[in-house]
C-alpha positions as CSV (number, residue, x, y, z in Angstrom):
1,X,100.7,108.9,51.3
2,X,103.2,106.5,50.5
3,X,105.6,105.9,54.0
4,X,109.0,106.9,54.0
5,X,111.7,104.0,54.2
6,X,113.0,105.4,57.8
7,X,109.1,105.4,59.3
8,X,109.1,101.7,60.5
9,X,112.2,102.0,62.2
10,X,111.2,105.5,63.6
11,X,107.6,103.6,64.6
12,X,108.9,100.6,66.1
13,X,111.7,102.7,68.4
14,X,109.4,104.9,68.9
15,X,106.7,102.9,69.8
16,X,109.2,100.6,72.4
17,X,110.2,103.8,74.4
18,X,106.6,104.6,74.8
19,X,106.3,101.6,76.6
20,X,109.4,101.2,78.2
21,X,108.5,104.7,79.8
22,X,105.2,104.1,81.1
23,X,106.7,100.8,82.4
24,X,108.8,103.4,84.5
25,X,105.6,105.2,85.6
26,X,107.2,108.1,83.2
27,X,104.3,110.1,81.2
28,X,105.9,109.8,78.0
29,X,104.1,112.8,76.2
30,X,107.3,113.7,74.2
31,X,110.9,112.4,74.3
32,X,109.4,108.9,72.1
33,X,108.0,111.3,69.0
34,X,111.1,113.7,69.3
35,X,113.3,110.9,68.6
36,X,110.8,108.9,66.2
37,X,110.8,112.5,64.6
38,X,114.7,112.6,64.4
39,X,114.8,109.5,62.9
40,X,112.0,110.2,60.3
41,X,110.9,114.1,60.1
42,X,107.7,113.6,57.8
43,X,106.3,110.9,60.8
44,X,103.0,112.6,61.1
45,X,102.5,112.5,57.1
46,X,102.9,108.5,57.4
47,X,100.0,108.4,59.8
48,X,96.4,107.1,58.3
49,X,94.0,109.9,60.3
50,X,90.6,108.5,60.9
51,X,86.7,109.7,60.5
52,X,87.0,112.7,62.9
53,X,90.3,115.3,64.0
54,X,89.6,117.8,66.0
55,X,92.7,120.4,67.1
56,X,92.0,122.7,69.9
57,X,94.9,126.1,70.1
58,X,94.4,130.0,70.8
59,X,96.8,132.3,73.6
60,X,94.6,131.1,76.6
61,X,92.5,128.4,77.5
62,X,93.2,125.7,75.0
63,X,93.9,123.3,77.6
64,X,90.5,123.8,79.5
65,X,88.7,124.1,76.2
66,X,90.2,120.5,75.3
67,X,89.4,118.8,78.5
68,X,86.0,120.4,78.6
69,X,85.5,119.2,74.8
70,X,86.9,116.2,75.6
71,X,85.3,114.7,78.9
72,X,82.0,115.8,76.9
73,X,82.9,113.0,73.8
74,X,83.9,110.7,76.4
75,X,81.0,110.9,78.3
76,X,78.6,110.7,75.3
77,X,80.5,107.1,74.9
78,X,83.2,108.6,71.7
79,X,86.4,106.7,72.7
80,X,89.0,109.2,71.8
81,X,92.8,109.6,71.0
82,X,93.9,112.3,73.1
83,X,96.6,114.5,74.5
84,X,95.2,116.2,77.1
85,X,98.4,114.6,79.7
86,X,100.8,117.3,77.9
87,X,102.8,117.6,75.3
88,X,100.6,120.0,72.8
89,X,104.3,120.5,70.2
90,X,104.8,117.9,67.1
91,X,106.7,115.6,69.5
92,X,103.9,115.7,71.6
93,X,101.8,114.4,69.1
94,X,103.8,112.3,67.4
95,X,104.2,110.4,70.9
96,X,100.6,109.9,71.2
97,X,99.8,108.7,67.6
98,X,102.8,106.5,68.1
99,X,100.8,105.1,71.2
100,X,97.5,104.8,69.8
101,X,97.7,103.5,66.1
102,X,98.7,100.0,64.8
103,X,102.6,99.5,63.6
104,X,101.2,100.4,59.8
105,X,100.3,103.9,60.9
106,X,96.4,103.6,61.8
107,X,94.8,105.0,64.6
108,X,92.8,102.8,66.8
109,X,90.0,105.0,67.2
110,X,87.6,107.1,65.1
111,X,88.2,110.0,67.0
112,X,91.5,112.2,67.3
113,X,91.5,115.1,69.4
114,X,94.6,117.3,70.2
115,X,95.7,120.3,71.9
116,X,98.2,122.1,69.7
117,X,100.7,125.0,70.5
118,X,100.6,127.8,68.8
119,X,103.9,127.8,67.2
120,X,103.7,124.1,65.7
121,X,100.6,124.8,63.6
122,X,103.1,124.5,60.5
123,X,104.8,121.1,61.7
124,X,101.2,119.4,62.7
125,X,98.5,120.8,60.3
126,X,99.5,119.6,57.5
127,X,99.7,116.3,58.1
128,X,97.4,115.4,60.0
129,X,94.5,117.7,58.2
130,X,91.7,118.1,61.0
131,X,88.2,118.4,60.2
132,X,88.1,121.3,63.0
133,X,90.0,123.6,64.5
134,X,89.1,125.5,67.1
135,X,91.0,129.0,68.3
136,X,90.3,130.4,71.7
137,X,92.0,134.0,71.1
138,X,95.3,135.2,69.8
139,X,97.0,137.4,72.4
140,X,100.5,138.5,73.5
141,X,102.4,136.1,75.4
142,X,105.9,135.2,76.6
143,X,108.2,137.5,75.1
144,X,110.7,134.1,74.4
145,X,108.7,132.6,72.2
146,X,105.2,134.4,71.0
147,X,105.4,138.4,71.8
148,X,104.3,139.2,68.3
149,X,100.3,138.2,67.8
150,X,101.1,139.1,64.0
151,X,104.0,136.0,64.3
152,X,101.9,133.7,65.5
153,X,99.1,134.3,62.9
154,X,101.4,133.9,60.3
155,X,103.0,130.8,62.2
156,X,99.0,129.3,62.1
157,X,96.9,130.8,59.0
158,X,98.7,129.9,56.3
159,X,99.2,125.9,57.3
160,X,95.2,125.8,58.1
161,X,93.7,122.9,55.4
162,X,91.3,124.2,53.0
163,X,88.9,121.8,54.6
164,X,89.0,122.5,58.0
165,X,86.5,124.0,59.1
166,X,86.9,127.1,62.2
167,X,85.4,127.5,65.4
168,X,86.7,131.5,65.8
169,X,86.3,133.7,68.7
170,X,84.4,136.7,67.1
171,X,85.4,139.1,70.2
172,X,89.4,138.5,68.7
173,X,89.9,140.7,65.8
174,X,93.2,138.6,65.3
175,X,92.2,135.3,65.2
176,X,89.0,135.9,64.0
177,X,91.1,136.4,60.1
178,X,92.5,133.0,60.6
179,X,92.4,131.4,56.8
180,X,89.3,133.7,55.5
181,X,88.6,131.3,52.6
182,X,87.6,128.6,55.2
183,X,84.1,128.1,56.4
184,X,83.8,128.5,60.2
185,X,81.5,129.1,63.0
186,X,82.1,132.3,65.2
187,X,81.0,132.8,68.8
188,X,80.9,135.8,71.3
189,X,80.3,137.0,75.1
190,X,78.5,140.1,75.7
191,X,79.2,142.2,78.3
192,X,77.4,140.7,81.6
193,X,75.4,141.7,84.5
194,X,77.6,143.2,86.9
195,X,80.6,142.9,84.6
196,X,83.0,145.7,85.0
197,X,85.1,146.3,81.5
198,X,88.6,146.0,81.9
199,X,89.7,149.7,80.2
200,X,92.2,150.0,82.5
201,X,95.1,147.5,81.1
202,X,98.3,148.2,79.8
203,X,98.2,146.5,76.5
204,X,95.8,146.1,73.8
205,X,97.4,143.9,71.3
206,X,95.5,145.3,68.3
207,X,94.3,149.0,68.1
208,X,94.3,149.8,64.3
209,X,91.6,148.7,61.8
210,X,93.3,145.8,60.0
211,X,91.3,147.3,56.7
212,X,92.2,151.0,56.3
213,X,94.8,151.2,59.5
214,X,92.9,153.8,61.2
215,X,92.5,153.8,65.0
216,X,89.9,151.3,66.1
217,X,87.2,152.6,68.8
218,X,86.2,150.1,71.2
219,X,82.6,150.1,72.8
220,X,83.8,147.4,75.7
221,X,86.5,144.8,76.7
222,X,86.5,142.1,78.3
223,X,90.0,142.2,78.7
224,X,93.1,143.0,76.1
225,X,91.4,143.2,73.0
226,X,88.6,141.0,73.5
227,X,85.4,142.8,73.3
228,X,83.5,145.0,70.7
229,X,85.2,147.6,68.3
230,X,84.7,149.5,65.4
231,X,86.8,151.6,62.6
232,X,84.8,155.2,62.3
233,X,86.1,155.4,58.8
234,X,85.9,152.2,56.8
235,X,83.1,150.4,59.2
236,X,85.1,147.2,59.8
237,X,83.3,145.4,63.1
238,X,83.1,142.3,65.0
239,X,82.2,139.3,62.6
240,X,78.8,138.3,63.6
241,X,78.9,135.4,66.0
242,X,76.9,132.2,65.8
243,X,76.6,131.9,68.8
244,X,76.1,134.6,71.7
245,X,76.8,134.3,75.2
246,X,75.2,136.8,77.4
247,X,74.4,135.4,80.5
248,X,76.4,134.1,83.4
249,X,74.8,133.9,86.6
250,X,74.3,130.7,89.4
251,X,76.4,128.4,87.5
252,X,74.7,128.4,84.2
253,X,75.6,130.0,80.6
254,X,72.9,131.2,78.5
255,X,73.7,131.8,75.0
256,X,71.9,133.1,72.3
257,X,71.3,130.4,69.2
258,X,69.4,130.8,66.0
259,X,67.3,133.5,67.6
260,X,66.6,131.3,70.4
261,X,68.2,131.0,73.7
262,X,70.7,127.9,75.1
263,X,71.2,127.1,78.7
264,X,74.4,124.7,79.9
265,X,76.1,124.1,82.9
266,X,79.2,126.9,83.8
267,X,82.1,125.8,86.3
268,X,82.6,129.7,87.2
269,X,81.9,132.7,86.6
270,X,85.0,134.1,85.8
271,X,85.3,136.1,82.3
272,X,87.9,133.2,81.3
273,X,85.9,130.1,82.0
274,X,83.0,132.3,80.4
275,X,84.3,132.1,77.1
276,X,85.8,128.5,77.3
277,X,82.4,127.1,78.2
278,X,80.8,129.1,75.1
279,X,83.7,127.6,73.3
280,X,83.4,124.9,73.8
281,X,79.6,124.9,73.3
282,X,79.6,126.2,70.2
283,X,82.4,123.5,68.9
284,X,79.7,120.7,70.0
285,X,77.1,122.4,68.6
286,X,78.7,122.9,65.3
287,X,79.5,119.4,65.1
288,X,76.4,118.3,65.3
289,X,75.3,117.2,69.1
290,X,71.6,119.4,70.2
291,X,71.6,121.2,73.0
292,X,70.2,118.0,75.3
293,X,73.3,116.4,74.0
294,X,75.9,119.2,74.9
295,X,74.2,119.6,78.3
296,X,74.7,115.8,79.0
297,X,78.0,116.4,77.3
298,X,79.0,119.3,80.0
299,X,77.3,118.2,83.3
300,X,79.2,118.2,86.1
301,X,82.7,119.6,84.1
302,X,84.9,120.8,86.1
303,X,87.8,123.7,85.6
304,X,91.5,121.5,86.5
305,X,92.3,122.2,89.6
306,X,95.6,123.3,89.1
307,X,94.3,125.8,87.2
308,X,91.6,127.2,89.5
309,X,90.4,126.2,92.6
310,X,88.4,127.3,95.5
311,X,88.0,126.0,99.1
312,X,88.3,127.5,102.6
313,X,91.1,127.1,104.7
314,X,91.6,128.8,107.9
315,X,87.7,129.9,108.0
316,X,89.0,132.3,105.2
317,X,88.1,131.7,101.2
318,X,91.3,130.4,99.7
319,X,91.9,131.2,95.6
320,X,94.4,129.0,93.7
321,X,94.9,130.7,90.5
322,X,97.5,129.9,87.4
323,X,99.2,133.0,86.2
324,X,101.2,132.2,83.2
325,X,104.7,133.7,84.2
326,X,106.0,135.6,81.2
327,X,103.1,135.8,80.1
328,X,101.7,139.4,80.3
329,X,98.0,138.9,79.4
330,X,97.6,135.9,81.0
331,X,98.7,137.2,84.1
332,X,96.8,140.7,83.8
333,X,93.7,138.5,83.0
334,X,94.4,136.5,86.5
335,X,95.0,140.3,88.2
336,X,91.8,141.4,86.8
337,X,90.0,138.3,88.5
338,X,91.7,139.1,91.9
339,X,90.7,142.5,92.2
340,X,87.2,141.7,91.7
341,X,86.9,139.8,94.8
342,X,85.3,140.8,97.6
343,X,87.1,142.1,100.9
344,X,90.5,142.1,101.7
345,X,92.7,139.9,100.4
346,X,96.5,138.9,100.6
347,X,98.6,137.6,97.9
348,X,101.0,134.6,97.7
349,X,103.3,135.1,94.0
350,X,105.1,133.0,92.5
351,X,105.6,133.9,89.2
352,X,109.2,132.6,88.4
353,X,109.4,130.7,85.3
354,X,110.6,127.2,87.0
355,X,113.3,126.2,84.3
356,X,114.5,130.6,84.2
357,X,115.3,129.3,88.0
358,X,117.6,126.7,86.8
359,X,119.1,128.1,84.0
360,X,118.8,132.2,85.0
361,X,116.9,134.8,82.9
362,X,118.0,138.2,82.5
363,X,114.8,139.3,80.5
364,X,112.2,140.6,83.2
365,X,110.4,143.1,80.7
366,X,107.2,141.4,80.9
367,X,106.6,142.4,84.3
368,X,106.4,145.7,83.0
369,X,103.5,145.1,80.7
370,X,101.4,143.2,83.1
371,X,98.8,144.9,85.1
372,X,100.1,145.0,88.5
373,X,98.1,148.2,88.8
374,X,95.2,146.0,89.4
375,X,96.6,144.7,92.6
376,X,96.8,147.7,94.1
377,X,93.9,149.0,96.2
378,X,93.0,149.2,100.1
379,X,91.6,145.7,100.3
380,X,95.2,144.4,99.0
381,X,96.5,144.1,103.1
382,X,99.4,141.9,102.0
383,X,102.1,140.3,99.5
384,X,104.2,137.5,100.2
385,X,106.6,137.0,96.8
386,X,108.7,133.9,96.5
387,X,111.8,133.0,94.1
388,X,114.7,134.5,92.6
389,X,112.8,137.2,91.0
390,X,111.4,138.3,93.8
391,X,112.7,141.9,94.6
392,X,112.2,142.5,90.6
393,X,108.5,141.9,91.2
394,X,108.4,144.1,94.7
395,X,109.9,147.1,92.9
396,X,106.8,146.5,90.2
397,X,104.3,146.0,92.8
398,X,105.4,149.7,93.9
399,X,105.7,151.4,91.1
400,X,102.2,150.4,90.2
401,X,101.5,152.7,93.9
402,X,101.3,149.1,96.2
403,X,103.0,150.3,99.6
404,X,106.3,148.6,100.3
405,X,104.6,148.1,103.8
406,X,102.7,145.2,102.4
407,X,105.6,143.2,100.4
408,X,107.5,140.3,101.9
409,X,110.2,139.3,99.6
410,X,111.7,135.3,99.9
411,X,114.3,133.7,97.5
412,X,112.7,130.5,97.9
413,X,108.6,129.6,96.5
414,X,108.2,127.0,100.2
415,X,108.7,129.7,102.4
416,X,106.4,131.4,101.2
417,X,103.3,130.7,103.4
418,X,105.6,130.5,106.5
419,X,105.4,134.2,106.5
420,X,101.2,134.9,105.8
421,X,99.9,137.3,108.0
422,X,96.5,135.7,108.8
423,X,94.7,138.1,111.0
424,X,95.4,141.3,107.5
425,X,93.1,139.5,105.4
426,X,89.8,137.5,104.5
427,X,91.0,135.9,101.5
428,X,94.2,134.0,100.3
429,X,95.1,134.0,96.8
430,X,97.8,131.5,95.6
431,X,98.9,133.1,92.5
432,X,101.5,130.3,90.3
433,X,103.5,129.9,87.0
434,X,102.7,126.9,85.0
435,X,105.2,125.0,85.9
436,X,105.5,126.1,89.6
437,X,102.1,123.8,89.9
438,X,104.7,121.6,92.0
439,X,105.5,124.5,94.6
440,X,101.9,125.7,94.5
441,X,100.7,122.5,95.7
442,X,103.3,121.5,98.2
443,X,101.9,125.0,99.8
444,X,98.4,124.1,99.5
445,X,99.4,121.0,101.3
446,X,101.4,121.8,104.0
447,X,98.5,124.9,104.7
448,X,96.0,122.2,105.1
449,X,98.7,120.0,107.3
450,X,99.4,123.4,109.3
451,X,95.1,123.9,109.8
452,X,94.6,120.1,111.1
């Protein structure tokens, strides 16, 4: 495409305050493409895309599924262009092509891989037409910006190249209709031995056949809508996946393949990481690596430990979880986890949306669609809730039946652990909004200066 008369300007500033900000030990994921963008809005049109673009999105998981994908190319020796240190919006990407391509718009590598939000799809695909596209799910999430799964499929279908080829989560009767017209690969997770379906949750964000509108019965879920359904009158079903997870056991997946069966390394067990492994196993797959490839690809992968980690502390097995404030699926997904470990347990929350803390937020009706029910049982001895929203999460910790007895409010997230009971439970769980990562592991850290 022929450059617009503002891009080298927009390139060369651009460009400079990338620089200048890593020179200040600054990450520079997206203030250098939102002004390069300002200054020339078709930016990512101008850019010469090389052999290979991949784009990783979806509710949950996208970020594990691109590091996961990721560390695999780089491991197998493909040097990469890649976001995965933030900044998944157009800025974001427009900040790291800026970075990584010469002052004439090429990339410096044969290999583009990004993480993209949801929402951008129409400001990013259709410039930078990837070969592959890979969706994780399509679920409810903060009522701010993407409350409406119907939205946000319209927000990403429509913009989706005719030659891009999907890698669609067949267990997601949403995002499993993304651009019908465009060949793709489908994958799926059975239920699993031992796994309890979630039937329990509040919201199930789609309960009508798409086809004929009549009320969908589901055999299982895996949580939300995620599982196996069926219309009783016009017949419509799950697609039929590619691939078929149905095994999760002693830190291996086994899948289901062309009739035969797959085995690859699995970082946990958890229902979540389940299906981003198989994700992102059926992404390398599809592009062509054999399973000796993706196994050497995956070895040793590790889940980010800000997103989920596990240690003891204390002689006691200590959880640090992310549960996306705001986000009621997300959050009902990380309940769901809790509950399903064993003996008692007590409960550090933060769920505050760190910039709602600046700025104030008067809109707390997501609690009310996330599952606190599922924290509520015997072997729940004790809650400890931090921030400004703290008594608004106490009165929905009781009115899903958790005894006031066992809530300990605090306006601040650091005092948090200053009031853990430690002789009520056997296990700790660090419960966090995205971007109360800084609080959550300032806690983890004094803990572990408090154990020495």
């Amino acid at each position: 495409m022929k450059k617009s008369i503002t891009y080298y300007p927009a390139a060369l500033i651009g460009k400079a305050m990338y620089r200048l900000m890593r020179l200040m030990h600054k990450n520079a994921t997206n203030l250098p493409g939102e002004v390069a963008l300002i200054l020339c809005p078709k930016l990512l049109s101008c850019f010469k895309m090389p052999k290979t673009v991949i784009v990783v999105t979806g509710t949950n998981g996208k970020t594990t599924v691109t590091n996961l994908i990721g560390n695999a190319l780089k491991k197998r020796g493909i040097d990469i262009i890649t976001n995965s240190l933030g900044g998944n919006v157009d800025t974001g990407v427009a900040s790291v092509l800026l970075a990584n391509s010469k002052l004439n718009g090429t990339l410096k590598k044969d290999t583009v891989l990004l993480e993209m939000d949801e929402r951008s799809a129409s400001r990013i695909l259709p410039y930078i037409q990837p070969d592959y596209l890979v969706c994780t799910n399509l679920l409810r999430d903060s009522m701010k910006r993407n409350a409406h799964t119907g939205y946000i499929f319209n927000r990403i279908s429509p913009y989706i190249p005719k030659k891009t080829h999907l890698i669609l989560n067949a267990d997601d009767l949403i995002s499993s209709q993304l651009a019908p017209e465009n060949s793709r690969t489908y994958f799926s997770v059975n239920q699993l031995e031992g796994e309890i379906p979630t039937t329990d949750n509040i919201i199930c964000d789609i309960l009508y056949c798409p086809k004929c509108e009549t009320k969908l019965e589901y055999k299982m879920k895996h949580y939300n809508h995620l599982g196996k359904a069926v219309c009783p009158k016009c017949g419509y079903t799950n697609a039929q996946p590619q691939f078929k997870a149905f095994e999760a056991k002693g830190g291996t997946l086994s899948l289901e393949h062309d009739g035969c069966t797959e085995k690859y390394p699995l970082p946990n067990d958890r229902i979540i990481d389940v299906y981003n492994t198989t994700t992102a196993v059926s992404f390398l797959r599809t592009y062509g690596w054999n399973e000796d490839e993706v196994n050497d690809g995956l070895k040793d992968a590790e889940i980010v430990k800000t997103r989920y980690d596990k240690t003891l502390l204390r002689g006691k097995n200590f959880y640090n979880m992310l549960a996306k404030g705001q986000s009621s699926i997300a959050c009902s997904a990380t309940f769901d986890s809790v509950r399903k470990i064993k003996g008692t347990k007590g409960v550090i929350l933060i769920l505050d949306d760190f910039y709602d803390g600046l700025h104030s937020s008067e809109n707390i009706a997501w609690l009310y669609d996330t599952d606190f029910e599922f924290l509520n049982g015997d072997d729940f001895t004790q809650f400890v809730v931090g921030g400004a929203r703290a008594e608004d999460v106490k009165i929905r910790l009781m009115l899903a039946g958790v005894s006031e007895e066992k809530i300990i409010c605090c306006r601040h997230e650091m005092d948090t652990y200053k009031l853990l009971q430690w002789d009520k439970f056997d296990n700790l769980v660090l419960l966090y909004e995205v971007y109360n990562i800084g609080y959550a592991e300032q806690i983890m850290k004094e803990l572990r200066e408090e154990e020495k």
